[in-house]
N, C-alpha and C positions, 0 to 999 in steps of 0.2 A: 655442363659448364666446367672446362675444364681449364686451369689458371696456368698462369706460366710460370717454367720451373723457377725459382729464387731462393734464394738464401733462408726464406720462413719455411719452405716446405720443405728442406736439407740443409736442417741446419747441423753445427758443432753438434760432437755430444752434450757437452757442457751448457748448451744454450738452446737443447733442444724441450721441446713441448710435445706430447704425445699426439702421434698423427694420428686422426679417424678419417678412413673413407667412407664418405655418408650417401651410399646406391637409392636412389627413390624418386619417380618417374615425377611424381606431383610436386611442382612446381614450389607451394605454398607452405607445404608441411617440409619438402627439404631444407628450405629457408630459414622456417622456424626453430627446427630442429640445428640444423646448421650455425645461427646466430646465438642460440641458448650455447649452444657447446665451445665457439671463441668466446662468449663472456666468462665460461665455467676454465679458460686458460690452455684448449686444445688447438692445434691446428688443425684445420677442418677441408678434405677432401671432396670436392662435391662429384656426382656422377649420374647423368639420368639411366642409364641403358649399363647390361654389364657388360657390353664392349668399351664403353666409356671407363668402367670400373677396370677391368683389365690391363687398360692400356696405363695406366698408373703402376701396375708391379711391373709392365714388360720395360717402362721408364726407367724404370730403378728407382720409383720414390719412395722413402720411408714410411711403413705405415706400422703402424700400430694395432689396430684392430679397423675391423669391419662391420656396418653397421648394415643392412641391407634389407628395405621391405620385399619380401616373395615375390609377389606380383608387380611384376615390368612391362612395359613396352617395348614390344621385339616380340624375337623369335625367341630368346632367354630367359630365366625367371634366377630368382635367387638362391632356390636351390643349388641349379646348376653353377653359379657362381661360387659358394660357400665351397661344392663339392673340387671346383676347380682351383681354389685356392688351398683348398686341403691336400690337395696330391701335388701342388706348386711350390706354395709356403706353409708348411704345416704348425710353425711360428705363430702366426696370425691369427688369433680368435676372432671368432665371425658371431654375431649378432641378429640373427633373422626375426624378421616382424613382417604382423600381418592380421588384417582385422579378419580373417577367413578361417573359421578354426580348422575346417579338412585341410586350407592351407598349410596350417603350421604341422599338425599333424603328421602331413607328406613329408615335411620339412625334419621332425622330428626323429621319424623314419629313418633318414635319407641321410641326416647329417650330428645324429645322435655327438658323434665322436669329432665333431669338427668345432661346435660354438652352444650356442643357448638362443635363446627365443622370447620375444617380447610380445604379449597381446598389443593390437588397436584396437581402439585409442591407448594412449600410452602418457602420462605425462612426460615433459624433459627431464627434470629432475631426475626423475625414475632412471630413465636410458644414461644421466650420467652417471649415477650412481651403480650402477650395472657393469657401465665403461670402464670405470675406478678398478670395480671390484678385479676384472678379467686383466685389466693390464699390472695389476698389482698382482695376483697370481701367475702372469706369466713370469713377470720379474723377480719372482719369490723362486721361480723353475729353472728359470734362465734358457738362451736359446737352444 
C-alpha cells in the first residue's frame, strides 16, 4: 500500500515527524502496528514486499528508520532488505522482526552492523519505544 507522494510524507524540516517504513506482508499486524505509530506522532510508510519498500528510498522519500518483519512474500526477505539499505543508505537504522528464532538469528548474523531486532509477538509500545531510542541515537551522531 503505497500512498501518494504529499506534503506529510516530505515535509519542512521544521514540520517534519519522523518517517518509519513499516515492511510486513500480513495485512492485519501492519495496520496495527502502523496505526499505533501515527497515534505515538510518526509518519508511517507502509510496504508489503521489499520491492515495495525499495521503491520509497529510489522515490527520494524521507525516512527515518526501517521497521521490517524477516519473512515476506516474494522472492525477498528482510534481511536482504536491511542488507540492501546498508550498502544504499547507511543513515537509516533498520529494525528486523520475526517470531522465527533461526529467523532472527540469520538476521543477526547477516546484519549485526546495520540495526537491531525485535522478537514476535512484540507489543507496540515496545517497537515504539525502540523506534525513539534508534532515532534519537542517530540524531545524537548525525548523518
Amino acid at each position: 500500500m503505497r500512498p501518494e507522494r504529499n506534503d506529510d510524507l516530505n515535509p519542512s524540516p521544521a514540520s517534519q515527524k519522523p518517517a518509519v517504513l513499516l515492511v510486513e506482508d500480513e495485512v492485519l499486524i501492519r495496520l496495527a502496528l502502523a496505526d499505533h505509530l501515527r497515534e505515538c506522532g510518526f509518519t508511517v510508510l507502509e510496504a508489503a514486499s521489499v520491492d515495495e519498500a525499495k521503491a520509497f528510498f529510489t522515490e527520494g522519500m524521507a525516512i527515518d528508520l526501517v521497521f521490517s518483519d524477516i519473512k515476506l512474500l516474494g522472492p525477498s526477505d528482510g534481511i536482504e532488505l536491511a542488507v540492501w539499505i546498508g550498502s544504499h543508505f547507511p543513515e537509516v537504522p533498520v529494525i528486523l522482526t520475526s517470531g522465527v528464532q533461526s529467523a532472527l538469528r540469520a538476521a543477526e548474523a547477516a546484519c549485526a552492523h546495520i540495526g537491531d531486532f525485535i522478537d514476535k509477538p512484540y507489543e507496540p509500545v515496545a517497537v515504539e519505544q525502540r523506534i525513539r531510542a534508534l532515532i534519537a541515537r542517530r540524531a545524537d551522531v548525525g548523518p
